[in-house]
One Martini backbone bead per residue (centre of mass of N, CA, C, O) as a GRO file, in nm:
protein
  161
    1UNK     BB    1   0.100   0.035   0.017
    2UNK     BB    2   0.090   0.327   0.004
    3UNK     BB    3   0.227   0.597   0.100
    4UNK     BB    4   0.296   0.913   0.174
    5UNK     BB    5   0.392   1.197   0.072
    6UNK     BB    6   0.745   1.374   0.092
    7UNK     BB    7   0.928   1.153   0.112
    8UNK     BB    8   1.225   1.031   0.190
    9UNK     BB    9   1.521   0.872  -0.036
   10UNK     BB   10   1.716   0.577  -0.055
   11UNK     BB   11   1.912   0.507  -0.325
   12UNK     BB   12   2.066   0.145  -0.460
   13UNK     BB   13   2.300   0.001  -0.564
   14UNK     BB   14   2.418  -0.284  -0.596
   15UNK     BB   15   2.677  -0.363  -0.759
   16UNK     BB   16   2.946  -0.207  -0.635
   17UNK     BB   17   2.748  -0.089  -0.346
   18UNK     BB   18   2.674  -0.346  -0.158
   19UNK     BB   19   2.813  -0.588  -0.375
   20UNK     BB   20   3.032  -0.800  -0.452
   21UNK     BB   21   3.203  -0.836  -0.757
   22UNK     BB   22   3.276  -0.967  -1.063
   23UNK     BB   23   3.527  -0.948  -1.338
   24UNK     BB   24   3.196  -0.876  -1.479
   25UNK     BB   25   3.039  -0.681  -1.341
   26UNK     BB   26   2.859  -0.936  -1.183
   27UNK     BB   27   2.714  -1.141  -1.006
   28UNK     BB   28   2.848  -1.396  -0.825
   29UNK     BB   29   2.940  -1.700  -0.860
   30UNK     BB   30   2.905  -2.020  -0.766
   31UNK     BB   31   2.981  -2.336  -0.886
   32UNK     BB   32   2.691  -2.419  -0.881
   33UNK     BB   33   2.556  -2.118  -0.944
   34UNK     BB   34   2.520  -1.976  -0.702
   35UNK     BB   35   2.431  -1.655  -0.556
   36UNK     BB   36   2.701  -1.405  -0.400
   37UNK     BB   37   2.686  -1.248  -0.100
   38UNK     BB   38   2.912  -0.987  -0.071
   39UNK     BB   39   2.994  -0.733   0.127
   40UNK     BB   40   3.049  -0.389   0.136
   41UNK     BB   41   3.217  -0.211   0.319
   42UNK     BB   42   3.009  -0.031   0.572
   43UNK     BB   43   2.703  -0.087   0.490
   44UNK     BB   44   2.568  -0.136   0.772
   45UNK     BB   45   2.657   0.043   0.906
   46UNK     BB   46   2.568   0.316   0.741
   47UNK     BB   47   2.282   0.227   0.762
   48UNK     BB   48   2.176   0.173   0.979
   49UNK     BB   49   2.099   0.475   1.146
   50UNK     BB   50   1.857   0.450   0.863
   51UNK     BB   51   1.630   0.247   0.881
   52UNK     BB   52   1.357   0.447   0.886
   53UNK     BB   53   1.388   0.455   0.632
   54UNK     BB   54   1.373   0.485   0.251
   55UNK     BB   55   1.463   0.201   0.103
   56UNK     BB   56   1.653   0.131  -0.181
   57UNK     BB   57   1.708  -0.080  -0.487
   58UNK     BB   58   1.859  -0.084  -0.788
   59UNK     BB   59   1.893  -0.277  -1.106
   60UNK     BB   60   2.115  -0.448  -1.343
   61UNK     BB   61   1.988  -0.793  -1.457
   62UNK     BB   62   2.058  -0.898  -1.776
   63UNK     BB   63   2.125  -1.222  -1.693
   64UNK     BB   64   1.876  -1.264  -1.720
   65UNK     BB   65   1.781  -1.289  -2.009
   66UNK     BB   66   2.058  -1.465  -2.075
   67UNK     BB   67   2.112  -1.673  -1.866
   68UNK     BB   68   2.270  -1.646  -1.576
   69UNK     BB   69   1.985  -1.574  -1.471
   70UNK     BB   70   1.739  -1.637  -1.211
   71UNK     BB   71   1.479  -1.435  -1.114
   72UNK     BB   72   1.460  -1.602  -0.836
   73UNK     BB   73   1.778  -1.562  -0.771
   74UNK     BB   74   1.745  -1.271  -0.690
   75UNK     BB   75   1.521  -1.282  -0.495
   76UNK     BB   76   1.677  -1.420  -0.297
   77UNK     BB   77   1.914  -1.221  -0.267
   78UNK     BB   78   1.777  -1.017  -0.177
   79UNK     BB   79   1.670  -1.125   0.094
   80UNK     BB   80   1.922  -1.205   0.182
   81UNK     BB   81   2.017  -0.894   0.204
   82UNK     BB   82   1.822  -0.784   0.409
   83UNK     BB   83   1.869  -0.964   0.647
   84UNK     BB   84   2.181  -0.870   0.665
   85UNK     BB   85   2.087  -0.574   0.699
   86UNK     BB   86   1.821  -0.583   0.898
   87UNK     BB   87   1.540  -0.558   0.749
   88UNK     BB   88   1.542  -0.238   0.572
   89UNK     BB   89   1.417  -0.269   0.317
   90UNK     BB   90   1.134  -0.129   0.129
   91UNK     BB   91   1.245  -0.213  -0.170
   92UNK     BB   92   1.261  -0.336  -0.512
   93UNK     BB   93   1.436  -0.320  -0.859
   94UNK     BB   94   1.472  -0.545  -1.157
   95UNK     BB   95   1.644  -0.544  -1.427
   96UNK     BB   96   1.615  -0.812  -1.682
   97UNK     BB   97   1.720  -0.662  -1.923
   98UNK     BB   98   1.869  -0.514  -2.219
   99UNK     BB   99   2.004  -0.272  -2.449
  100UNK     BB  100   1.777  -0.424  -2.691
  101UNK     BB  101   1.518  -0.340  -2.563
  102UNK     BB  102   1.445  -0.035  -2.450
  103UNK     BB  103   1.363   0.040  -2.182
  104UNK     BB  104   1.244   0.220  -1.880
  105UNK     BB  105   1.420   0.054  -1.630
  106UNK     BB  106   1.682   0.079  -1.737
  107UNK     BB  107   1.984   0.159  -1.696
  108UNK     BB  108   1.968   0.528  -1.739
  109UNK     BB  109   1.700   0.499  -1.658
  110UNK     BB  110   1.379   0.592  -1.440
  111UNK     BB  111   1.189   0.347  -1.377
  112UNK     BB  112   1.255   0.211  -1.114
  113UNK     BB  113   1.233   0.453  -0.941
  114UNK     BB  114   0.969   0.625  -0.997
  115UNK     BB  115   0.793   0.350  -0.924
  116UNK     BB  116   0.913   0.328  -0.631
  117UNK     BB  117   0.808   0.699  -0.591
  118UNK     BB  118   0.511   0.630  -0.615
  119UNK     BB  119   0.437   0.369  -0.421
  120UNK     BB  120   0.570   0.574  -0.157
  121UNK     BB  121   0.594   0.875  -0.185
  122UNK     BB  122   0.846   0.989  -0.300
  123UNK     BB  123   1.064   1.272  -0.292
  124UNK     BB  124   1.307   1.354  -0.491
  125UNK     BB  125   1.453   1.609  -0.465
  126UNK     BB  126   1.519   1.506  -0.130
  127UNK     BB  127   1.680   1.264  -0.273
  128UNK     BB  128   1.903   0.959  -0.291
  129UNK     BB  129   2.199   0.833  -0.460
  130UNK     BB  130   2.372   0.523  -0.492
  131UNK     BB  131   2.653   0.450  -0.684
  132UNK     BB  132   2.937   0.325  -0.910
  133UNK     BB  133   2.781   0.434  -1.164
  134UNK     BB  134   2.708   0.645  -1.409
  135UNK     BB  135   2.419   0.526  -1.475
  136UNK     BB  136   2.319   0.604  -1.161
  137UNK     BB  137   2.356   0.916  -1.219
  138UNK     BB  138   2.146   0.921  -1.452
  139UNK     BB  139   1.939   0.778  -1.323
  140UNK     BB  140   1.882   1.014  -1.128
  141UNK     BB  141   1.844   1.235  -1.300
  142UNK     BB  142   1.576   1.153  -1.445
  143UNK     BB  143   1.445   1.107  -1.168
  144UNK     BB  144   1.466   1.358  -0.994
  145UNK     BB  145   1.704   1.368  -0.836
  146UNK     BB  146   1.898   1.549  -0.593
  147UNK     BB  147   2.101   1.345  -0.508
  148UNK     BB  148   2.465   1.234  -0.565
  149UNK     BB  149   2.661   0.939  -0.464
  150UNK     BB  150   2.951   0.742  -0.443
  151UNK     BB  151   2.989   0.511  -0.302
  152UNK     BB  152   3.239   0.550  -0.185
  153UNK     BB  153   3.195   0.791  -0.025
  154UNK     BB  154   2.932   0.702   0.157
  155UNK     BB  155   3.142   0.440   0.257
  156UNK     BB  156   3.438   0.531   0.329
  157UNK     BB  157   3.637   0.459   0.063
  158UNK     BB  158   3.963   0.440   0.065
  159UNK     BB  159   4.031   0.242  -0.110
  160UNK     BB  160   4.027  -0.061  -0.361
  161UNK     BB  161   3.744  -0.298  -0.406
   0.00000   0.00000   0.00000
């Protein structure tokens, strides 16, 4: 059910952002094939003391399309993602398409955000989005997200993870 409007919202890229990817920038998968989740540094830290606000991941995970993933087993990894983080986040989307879709939903575009932000009721310029690439910084720009910060800055790497 939708809540008021006027609410901050704080949006998080997943792969690279939340959870350490593989050396093809993409979840990493176990030899079995399962999906593994290896949070990247301060994520819990930093997250745990904004737990009552509204929390949300956005994906391009463009390997459902593709067959290297199946969109059950992504949703599985997101709830154990929440679990992980302490079951704070309000909602999430994943883009299972690829870039000859055109969809509206792949990042850059703002389709995941926008949708997100109609149910929830949040009011995009007073919200923030944290991803680590351009295309996170893109789609918060068109979703008229107010502020953009990059995973390093946000959760304050200073290393290279």
């Amino acid at each position: 059910m939708p809540v008021e409007t006027g609410n901050r919202g704080l949006f998080l890229d997943l792969v690279g952002t939340l959870v350490k990817m593989d050396e093809t920038r993409q979840l990493p998968l176990s030899p079995n094939g399962e999906i593994v989740i290896e949070l990247m540094p301060n994520v819990v830290e930093k997250l745990a003391p904004i737990r009552n606000h509204l929390i949300f991941v956005v994906s391009n995970q463009a390997g459902i399309k593709r067959g290297r993933l199946r969109a059950e087993a992504v949703e599985a990894a997101m709830r154990e993602l929440d679990e992980r983080l302490g079951d704070i986040l309000t909602g999430w989307q994943i883009c299972p398409h690829d870039e000859s879709d055109c969809c509206e939903c792949r990042k850059p575009r703002s389709g995941m955000i926008t949708e997100l932000a109609q149910i929830y009721g949040v009011d995009l310029p007073t919200s923030t989005m944290v991803g680590d690439q351009e295309v996170d910084a893109q789609a918060a720009h068109a979703a008229g997200v107010g502020r953009f910060v990059y995973a390093k800055d946000f959760f304050g790497w200073t290393e290279s993870v």
